[in-house]
SELO-422794 format. One line per 5 residues: number of its first residue (from 1); their letters; for each residue x, y, z of N, C-alpha, C. Coordinates in nm, 4 decimals. Last residue first. Layout:
NUM	a	X:Y:Z:X:Y:Z:X:Y:Z | ...
This chain:
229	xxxxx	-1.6669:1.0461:-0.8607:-1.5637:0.9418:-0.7482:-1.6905:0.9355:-0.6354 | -1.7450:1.1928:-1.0465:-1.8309:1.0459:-1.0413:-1.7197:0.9298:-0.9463 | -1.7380:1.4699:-1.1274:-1.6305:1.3141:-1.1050:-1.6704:1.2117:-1.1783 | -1.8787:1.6201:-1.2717:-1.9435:1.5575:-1.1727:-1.8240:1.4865:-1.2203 | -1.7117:2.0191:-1.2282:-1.7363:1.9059:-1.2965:-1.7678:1.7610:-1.2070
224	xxxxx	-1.8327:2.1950:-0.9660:-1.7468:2.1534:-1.0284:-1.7833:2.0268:-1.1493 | -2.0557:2.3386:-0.9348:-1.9136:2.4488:-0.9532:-1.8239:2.3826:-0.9515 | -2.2910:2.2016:-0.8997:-2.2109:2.2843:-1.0394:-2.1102:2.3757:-1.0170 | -2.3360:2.0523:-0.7134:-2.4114:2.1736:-0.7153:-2.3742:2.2754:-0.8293 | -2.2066:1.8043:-0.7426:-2.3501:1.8079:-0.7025:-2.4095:1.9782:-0.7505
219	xxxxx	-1.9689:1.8883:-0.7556:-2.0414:1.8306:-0.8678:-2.1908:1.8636:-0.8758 | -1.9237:1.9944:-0.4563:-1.8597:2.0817:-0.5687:-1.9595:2.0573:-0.7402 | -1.9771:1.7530:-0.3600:-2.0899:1.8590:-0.3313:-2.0357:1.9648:-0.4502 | -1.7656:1.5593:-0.4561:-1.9035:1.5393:-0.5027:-2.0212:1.6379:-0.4698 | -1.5229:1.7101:-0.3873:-1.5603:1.6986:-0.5450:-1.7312:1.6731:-0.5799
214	xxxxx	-1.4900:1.7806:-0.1116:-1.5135:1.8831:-0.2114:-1.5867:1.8621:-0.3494 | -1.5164:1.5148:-0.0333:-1.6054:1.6271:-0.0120:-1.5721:1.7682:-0.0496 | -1.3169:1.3564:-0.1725:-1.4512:1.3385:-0.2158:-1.5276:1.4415:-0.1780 | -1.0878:1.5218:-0.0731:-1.0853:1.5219:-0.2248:-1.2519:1.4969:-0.2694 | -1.1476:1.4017:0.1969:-1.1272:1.5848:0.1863:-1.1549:1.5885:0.0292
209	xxxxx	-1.0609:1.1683:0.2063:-1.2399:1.1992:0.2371:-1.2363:1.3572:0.1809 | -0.8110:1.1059:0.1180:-0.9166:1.0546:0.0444:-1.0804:1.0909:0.0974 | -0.6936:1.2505:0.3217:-0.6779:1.3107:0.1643:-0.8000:1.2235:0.1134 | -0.7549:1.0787:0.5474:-0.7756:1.1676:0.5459:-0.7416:1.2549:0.4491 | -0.6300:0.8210:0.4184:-0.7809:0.8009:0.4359:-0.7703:0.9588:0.4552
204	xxxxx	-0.3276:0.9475:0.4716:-0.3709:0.9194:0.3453:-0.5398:0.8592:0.3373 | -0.3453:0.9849:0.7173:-0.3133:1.0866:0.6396:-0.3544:1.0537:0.4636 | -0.3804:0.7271:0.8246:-0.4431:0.8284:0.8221:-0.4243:0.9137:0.7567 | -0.0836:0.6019:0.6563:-0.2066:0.5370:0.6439:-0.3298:0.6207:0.7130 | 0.1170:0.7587:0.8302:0.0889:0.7678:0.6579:-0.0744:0.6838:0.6123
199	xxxxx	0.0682:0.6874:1.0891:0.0634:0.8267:1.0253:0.0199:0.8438:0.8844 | 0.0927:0.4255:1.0213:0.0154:0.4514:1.1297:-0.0155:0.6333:1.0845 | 0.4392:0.4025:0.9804:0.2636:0.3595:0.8785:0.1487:0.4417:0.9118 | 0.5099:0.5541:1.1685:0.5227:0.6258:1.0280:0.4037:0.5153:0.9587 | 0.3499:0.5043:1.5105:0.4356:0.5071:1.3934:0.4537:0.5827:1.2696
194	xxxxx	0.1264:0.6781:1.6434:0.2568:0.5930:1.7211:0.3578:0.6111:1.6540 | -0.0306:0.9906:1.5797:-0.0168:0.8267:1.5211:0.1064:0.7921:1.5555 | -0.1159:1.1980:1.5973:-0.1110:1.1619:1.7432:-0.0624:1.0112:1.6743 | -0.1793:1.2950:1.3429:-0.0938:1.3566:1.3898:-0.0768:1.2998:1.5403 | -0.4164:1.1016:1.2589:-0.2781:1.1061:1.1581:-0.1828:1.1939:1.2724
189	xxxxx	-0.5649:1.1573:1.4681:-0.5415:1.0333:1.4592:-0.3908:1.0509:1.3666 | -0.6543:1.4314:1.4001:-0.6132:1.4643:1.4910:-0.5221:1.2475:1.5232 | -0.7585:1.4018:1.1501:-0.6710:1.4573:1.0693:-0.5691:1.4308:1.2510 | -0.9937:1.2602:1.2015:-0.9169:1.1593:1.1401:-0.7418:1.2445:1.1181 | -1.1376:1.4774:1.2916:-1.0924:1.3641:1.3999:-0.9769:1.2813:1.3211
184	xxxxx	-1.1836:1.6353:1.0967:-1.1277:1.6905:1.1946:-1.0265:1.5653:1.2911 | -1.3254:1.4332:0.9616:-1.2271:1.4738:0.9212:-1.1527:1.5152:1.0084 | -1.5341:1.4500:1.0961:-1.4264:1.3107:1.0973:-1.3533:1.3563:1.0205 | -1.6357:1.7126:1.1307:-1.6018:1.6575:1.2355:-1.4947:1.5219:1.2426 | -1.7344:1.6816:0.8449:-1.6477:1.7955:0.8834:-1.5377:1.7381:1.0411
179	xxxxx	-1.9123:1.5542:0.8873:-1.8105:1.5189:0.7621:-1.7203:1.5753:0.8022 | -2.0961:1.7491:1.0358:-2.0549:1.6088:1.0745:-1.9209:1.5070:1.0179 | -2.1355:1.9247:0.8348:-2.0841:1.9583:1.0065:-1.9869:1.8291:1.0461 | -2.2922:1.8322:0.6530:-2.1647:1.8770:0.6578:-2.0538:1.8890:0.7392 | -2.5181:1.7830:0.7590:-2.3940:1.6440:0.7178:-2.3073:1.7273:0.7454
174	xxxxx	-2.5819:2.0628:0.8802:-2.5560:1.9254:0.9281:-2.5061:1.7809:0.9016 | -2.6531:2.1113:0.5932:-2.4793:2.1422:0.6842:-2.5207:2.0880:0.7964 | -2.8670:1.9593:0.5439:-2.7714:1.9571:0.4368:-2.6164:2.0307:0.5108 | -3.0597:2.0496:0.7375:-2.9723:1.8791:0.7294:-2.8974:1.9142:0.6623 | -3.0998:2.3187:0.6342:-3.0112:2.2807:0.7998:-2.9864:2.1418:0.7516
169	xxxxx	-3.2032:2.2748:0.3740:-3.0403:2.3517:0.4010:-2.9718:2.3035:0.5221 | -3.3402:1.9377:0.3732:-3.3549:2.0802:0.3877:-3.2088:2.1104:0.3650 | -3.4277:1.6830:0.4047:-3.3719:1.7438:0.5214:-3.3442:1.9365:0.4850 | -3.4863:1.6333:0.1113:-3.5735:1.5510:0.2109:-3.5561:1.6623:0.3594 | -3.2935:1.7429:-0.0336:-3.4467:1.7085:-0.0737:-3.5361:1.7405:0.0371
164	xxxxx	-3.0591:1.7072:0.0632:-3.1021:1.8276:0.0507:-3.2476:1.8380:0.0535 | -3.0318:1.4221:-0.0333:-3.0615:1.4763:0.1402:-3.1046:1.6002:0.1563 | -3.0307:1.4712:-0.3316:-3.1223:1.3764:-0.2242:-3.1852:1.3963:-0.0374 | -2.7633:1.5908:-0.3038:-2.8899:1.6345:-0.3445:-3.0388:1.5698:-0.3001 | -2.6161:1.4000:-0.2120:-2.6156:1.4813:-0.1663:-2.7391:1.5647:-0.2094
159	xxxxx	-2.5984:1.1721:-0.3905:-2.7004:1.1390:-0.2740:-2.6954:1.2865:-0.2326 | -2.5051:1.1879:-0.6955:-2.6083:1.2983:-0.6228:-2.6701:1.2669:-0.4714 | -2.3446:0.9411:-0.6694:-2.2778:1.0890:-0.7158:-2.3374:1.2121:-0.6592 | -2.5994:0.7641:-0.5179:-2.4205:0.7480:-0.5443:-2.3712:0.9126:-0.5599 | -2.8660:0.8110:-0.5372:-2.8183:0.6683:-0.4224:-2.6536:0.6550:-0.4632
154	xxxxx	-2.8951:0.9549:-0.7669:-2.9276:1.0308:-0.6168:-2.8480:0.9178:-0.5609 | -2.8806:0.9231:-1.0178:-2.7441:0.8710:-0.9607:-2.7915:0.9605:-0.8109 | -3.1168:1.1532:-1.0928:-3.0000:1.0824:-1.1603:-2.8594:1.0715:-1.0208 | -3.3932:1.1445:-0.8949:-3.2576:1.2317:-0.8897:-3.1731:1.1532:-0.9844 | -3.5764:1.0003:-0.8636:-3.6277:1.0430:-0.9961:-3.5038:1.1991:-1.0169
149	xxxxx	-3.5401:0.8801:-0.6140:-3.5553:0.8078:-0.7613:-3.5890:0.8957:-0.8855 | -3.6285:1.0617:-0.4524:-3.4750:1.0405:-0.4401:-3.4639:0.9833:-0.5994 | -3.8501:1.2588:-0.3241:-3.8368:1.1533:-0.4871:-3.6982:1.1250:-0.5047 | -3.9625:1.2846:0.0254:-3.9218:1.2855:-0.1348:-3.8930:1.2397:-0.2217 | -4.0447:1.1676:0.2629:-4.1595:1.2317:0.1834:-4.0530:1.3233:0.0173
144	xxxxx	-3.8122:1.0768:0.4074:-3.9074:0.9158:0.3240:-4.0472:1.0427:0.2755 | -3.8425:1.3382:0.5740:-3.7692:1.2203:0.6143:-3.8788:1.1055:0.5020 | -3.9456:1.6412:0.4260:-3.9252:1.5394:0.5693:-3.9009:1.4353:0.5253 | -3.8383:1.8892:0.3072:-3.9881:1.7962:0.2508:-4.0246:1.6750:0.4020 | -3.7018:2.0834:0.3869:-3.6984:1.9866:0.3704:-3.8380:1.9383:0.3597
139	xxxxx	-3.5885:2.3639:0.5765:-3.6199:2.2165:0.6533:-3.6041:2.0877:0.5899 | -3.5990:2.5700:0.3264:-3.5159:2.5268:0.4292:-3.4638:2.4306:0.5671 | -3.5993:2.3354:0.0251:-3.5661:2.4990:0.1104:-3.4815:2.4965:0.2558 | -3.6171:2.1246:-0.1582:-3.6267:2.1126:0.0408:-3.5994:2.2418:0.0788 | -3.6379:2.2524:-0.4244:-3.7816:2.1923:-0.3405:-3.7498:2.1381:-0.1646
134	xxxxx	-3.3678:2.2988:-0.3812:-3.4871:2.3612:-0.4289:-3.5963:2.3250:-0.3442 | -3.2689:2.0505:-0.4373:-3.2422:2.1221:-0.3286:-3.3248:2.2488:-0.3216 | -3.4137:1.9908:-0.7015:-3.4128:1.8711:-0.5568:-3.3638:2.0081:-0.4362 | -3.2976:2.1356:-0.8553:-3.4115:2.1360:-0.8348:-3.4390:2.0970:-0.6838 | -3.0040:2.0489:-0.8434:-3.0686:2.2016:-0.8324:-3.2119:2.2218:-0.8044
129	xxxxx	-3.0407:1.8014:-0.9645:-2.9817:1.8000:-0.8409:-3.0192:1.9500:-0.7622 | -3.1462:1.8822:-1.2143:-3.2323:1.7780:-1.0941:-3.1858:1.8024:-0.9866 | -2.9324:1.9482:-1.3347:-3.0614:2.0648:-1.3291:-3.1604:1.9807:-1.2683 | -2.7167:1.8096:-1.3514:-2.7224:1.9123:-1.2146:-2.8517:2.0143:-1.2393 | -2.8750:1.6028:-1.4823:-2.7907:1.5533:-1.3318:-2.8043:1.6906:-1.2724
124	xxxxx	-2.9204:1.6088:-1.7969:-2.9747:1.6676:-1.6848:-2.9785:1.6261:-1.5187 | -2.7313:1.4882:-1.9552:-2.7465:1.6554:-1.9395:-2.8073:1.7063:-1.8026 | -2.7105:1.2248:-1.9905:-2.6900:1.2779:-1.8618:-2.7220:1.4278:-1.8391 | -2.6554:1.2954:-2.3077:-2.6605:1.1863:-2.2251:-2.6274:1.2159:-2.0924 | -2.7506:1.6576:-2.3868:-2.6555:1.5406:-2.3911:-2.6623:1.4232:-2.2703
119	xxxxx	-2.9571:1.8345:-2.3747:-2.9720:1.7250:-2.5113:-2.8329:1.6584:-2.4870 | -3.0449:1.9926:-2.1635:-3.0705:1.8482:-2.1671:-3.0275:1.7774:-2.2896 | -2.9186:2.2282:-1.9926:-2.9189:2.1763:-2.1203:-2.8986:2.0384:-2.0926 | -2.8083:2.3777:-1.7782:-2.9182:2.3185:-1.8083:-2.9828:2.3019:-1.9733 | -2.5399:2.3393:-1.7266:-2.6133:2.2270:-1.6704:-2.7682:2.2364:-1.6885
114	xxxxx	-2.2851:2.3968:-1.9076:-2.4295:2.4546:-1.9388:-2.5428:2.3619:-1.8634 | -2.0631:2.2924:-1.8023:-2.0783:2.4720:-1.8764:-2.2003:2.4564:-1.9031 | -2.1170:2.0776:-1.6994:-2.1124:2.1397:-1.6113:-2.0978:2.3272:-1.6882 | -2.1607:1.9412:-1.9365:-2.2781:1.9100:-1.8364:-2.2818:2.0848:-1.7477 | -1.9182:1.9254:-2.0649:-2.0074:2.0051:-2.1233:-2.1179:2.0319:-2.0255
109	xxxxx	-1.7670:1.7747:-1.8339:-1.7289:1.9192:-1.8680:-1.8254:1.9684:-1.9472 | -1.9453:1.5362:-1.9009:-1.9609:1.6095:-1.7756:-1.8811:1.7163:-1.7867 | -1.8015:1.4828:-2.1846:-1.9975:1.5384:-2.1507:-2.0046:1.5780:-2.0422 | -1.5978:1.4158:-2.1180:-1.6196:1.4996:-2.2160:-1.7482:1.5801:-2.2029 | -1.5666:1.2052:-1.9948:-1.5449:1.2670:-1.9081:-1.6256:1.4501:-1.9916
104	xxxxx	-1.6937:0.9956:-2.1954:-1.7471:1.0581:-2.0867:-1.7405:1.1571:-2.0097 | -1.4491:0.9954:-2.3655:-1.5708:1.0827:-2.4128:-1.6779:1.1019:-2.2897 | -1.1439:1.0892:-2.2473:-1.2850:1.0476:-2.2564:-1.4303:1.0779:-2.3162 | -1.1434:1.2842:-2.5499:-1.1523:1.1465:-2.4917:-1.1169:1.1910:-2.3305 | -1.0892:1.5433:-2.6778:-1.1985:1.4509:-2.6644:-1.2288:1.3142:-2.6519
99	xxxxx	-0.7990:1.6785:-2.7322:-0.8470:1.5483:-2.8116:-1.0111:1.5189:-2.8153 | -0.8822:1.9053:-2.4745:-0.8648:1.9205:-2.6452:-0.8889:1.7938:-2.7318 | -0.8893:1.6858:-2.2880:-1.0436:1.7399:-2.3196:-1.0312:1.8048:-2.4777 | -0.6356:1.5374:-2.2702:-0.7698:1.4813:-2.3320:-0.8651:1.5603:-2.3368 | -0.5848:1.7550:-2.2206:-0.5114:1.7749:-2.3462:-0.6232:1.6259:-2.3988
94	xxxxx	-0.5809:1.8005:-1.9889:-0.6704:1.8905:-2.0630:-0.6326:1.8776:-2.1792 | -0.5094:1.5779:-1.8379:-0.6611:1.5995:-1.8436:-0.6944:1.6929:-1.9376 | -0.2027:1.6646:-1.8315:-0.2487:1.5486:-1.9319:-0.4385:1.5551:-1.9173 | -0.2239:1.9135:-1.7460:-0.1871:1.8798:-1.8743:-0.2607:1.7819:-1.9110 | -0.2470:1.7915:-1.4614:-0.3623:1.9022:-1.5005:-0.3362:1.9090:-1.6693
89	xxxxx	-0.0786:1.6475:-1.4394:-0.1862:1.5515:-1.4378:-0.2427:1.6619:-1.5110 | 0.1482:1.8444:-1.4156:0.1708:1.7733:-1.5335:-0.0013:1.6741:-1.5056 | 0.0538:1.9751:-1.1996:0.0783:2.0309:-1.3284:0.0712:1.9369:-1.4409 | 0.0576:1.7755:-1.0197:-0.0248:1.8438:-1.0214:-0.0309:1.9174:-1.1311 | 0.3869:1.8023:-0.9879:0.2850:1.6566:-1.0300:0.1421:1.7254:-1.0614
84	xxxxx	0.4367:2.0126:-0.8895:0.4912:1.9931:-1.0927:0.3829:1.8407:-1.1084 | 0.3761:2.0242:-0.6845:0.2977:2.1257:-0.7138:0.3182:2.0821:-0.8706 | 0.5497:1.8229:-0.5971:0.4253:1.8053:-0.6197:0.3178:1.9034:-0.6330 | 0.7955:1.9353:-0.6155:0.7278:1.7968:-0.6593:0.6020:1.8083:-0.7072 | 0.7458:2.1976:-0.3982:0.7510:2.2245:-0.5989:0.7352:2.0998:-0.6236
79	xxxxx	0.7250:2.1299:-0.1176:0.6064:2.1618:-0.2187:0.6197:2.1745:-0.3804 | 0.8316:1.9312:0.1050:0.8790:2.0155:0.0084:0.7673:2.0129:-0.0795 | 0.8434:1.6600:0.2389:0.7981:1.7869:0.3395:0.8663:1.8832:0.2025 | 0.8618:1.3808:0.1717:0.9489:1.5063:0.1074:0.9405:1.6248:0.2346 | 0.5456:1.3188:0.2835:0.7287:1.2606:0.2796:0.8241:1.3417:0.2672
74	xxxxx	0.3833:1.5442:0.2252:0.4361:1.4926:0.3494:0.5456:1.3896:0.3568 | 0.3950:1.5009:-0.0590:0.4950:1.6015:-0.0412:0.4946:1.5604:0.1562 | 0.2901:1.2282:-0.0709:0.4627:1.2465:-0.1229:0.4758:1.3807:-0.0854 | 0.0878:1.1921:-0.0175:0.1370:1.1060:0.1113:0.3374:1.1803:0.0620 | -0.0115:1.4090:-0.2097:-0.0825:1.4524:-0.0918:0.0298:1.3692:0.0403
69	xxxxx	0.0423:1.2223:-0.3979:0.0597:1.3393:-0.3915:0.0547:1.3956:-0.2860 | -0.1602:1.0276:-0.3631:-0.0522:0.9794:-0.3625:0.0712:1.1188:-0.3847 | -0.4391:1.1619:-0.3574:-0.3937:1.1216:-0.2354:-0.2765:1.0621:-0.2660 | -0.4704:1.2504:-0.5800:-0.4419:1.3708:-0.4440:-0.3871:1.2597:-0.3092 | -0.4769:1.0147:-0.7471:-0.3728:1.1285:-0.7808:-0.3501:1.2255:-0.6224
64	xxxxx	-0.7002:0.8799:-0.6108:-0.5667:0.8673:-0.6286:-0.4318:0.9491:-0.6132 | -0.9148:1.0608:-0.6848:-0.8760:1.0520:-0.5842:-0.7232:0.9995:-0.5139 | -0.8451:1.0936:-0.9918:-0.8077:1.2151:-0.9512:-0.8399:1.1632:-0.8068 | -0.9287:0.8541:-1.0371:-0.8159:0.8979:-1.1009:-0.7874:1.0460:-1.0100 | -1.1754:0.8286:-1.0112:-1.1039:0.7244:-0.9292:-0.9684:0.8230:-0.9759
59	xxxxx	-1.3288:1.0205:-1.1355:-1.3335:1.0592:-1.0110:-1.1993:0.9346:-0.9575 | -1.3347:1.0224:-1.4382:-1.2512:1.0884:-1.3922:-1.2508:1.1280:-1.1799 | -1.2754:0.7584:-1.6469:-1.3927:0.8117:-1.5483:-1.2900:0.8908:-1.4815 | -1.2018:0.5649:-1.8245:-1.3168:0.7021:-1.9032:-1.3334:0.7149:-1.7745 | -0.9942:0.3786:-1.7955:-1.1413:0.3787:-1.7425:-1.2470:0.4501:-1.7985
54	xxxxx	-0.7653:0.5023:-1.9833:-0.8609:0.3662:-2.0419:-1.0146:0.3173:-1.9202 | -0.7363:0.7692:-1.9099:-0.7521:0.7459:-1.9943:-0.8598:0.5926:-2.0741 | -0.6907:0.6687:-1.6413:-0.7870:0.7673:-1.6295:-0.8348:0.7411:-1.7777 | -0.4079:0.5415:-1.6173:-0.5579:0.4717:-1.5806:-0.7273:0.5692:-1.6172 | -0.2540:0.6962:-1.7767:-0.3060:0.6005:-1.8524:-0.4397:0.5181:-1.7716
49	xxxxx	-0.2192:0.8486:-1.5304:-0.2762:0.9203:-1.6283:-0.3084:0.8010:-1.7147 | -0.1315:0.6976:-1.3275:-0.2651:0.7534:-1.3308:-0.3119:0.8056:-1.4501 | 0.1287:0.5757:-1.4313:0.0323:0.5327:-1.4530:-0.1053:0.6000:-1.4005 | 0.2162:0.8921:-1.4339:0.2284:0.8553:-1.5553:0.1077:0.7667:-1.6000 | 0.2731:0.9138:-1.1765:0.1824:0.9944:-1.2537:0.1473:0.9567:-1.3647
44	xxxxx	0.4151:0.6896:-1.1541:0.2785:0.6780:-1.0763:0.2214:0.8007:-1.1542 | 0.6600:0.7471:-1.1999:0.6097:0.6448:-1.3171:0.4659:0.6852:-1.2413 | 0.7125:1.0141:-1.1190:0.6705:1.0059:-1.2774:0.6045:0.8455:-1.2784 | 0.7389:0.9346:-0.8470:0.6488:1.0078:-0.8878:0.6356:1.0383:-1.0454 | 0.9806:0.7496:-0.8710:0.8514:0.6923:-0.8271:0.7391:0.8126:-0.8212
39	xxxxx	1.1697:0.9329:-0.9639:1.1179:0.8328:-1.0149:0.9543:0.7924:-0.9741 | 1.2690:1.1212:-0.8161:1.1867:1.1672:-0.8879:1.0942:1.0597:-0.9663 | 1.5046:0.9730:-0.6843:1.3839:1.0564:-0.5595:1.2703:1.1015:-0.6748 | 1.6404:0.9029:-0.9002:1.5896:0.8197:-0.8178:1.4664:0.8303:-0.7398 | 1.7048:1.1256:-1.0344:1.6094:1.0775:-1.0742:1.5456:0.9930:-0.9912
34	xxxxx	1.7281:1.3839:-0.7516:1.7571:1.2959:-0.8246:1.6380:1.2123:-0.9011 | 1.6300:1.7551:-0.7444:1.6591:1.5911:-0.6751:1.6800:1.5139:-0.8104 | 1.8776:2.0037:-0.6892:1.8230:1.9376:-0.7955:1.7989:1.8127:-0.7301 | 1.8838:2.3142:-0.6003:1.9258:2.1793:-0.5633:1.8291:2.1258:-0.6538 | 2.0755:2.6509:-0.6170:1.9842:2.5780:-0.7028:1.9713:2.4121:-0.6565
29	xxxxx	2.2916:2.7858:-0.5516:2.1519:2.8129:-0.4443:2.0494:2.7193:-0.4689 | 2.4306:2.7371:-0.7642:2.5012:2.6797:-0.6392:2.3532:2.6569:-0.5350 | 2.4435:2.8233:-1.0424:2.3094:2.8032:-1.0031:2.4022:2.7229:-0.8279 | 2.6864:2.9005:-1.0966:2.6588:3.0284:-1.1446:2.5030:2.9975:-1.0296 | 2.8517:2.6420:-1.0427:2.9157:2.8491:-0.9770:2.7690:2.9082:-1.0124
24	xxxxx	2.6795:2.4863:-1.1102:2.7268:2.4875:-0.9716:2.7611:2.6065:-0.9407 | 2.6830:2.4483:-1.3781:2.5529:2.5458:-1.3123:2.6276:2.4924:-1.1508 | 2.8893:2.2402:-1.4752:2.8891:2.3849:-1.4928:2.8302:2.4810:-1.3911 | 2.7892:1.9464:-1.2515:2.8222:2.0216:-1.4128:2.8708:2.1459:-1.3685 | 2.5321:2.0107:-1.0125:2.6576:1.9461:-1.0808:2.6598:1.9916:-1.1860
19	xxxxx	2.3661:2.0344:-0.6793:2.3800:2.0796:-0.8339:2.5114:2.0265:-0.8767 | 2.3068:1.7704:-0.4680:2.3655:1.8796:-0.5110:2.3806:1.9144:-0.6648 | 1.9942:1.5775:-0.4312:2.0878:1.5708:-0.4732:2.1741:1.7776:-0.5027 | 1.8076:1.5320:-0.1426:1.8553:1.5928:-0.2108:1.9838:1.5965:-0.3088 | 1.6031:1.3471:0.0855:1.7099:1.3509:0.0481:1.6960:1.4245:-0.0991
14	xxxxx	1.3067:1.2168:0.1171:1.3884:1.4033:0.1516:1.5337:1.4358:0.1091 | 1.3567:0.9786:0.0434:1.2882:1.0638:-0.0270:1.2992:1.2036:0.0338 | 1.4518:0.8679:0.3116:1.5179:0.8492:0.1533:1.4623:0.9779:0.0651 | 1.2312:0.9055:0.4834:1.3698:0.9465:0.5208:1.4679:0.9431:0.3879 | 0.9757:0.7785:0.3447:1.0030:0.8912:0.3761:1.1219:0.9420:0.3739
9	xxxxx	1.0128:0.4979:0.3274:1.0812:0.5257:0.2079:1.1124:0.6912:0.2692 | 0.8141:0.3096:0.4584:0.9700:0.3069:0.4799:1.0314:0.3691:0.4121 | 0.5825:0.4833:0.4260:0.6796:0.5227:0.5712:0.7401:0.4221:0.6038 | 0.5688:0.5044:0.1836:0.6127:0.5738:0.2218:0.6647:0.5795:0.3695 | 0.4682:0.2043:0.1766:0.5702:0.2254:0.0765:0.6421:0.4154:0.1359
4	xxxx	0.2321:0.1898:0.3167:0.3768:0.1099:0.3896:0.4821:0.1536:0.2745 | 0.1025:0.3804:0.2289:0.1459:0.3757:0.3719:0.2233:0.2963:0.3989 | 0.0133:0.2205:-0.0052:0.0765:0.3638:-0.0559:0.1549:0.3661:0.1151 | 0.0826:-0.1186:0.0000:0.0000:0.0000:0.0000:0.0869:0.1248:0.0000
């Protein structure tokens, strides 16, 4: 797993190689890591990006991505890595959206510039999901008195809209609250954690809840493209 590969590897992976060649007088201030220390973040970017490509789905790929990113600059403790990993994924996603492949992923970027426009397969996810929260204002329709079934993907991508339905704005940050709270808790477990697995293995469940609760309320409500993590 990603937690046992970094917290035997951490102490290696901070390590720095010194500038060489020529650029020593002129770049001296300049440190360069090695391919070694750089390796295991190209090939893994590399294979995320071919996994994204042949799934068509862009939520497993990008939870991944933050969270193996997310366990490497806390290894490293250094931010340009993985601010350039992040760059180079953000390339390779937009260079499939220039190509147009995924073609799935393709329609939820169209979904999300015009969510209310029905003439593409799924078009209408965030002009239901909008509705749905709509119709619970501010309490909510009550508990088993709304149409969860007639939300696209309400029981997965949109449950959030669903609850909105039924529970209103207050239920709806009341999950939140609550999401909010294990996070809080999970983030206070990664930093009180005995060992380096033990650390790396919270820290890394705690990137993987933070990435979903931005992405699927972000989806849910159109200010971000729908994953579908």
């Amino acid at each position: 797993s990603l937690a046992a590969y970094f917290a035997g590897r951490w102490e290696f992976l901070r390590e720095f190689s010194d500038a060489v060649g020529s650029t020593r007088s002129r770049l001296g201030w300049l440190r360069f890591p090695r391919w070694k220390d750089v390796r295991p973040l190209a090939v893994t970017i590399g294979t995320l990006l071919v996994f994204f490509f042949l799934q068509m789905d862009l939520g497993p790929a990008l939870v991944l991505s933050c969270v193996f990113l997310g366990l490497y600059g806390m290894s490293r403790a250094k931010a340009p890595l993985v601010l350039a990993g992040f760059a180079v994924l953000a390339a390779g996603f937009w260079a499939g959206h220039l190509l147009g492949v995924p073609a799935t992923v393709m329609r939820r970027v169209s979904i999300w510039l015009d969510p209310w426009s029905n003439g593409l397969a799924g078009g209408d996810q965030i002009a239901h999901a909008l509705w749905a929260f709509s119709t619970g204002g501010a309490l909510g329709v009550g508990p088993g008195y709304g149409d969860p079934q007639l939300i696209p993907a309400g029981h997965t991508d949109l449950v959030l809209a669903a609850l909105g339905e039924e529970l209103g704005f207050v239920g709806t940050i009341s999950v939140a609250a609550l999401f909010a709270l294990i996070v809080w808790r999970t983030l206070r477990i990664a930093l009180r954690a005995p060992g380096d697995y033990t650390a790396f293995l919270a820290a890394g469940r705690l990137l993987g809840l933070v990435v979903q609760a931005i992405g699927n309320p972000g989806g849910t409500l159109g200010l971000l493209p729908l994953a579908g993590a």
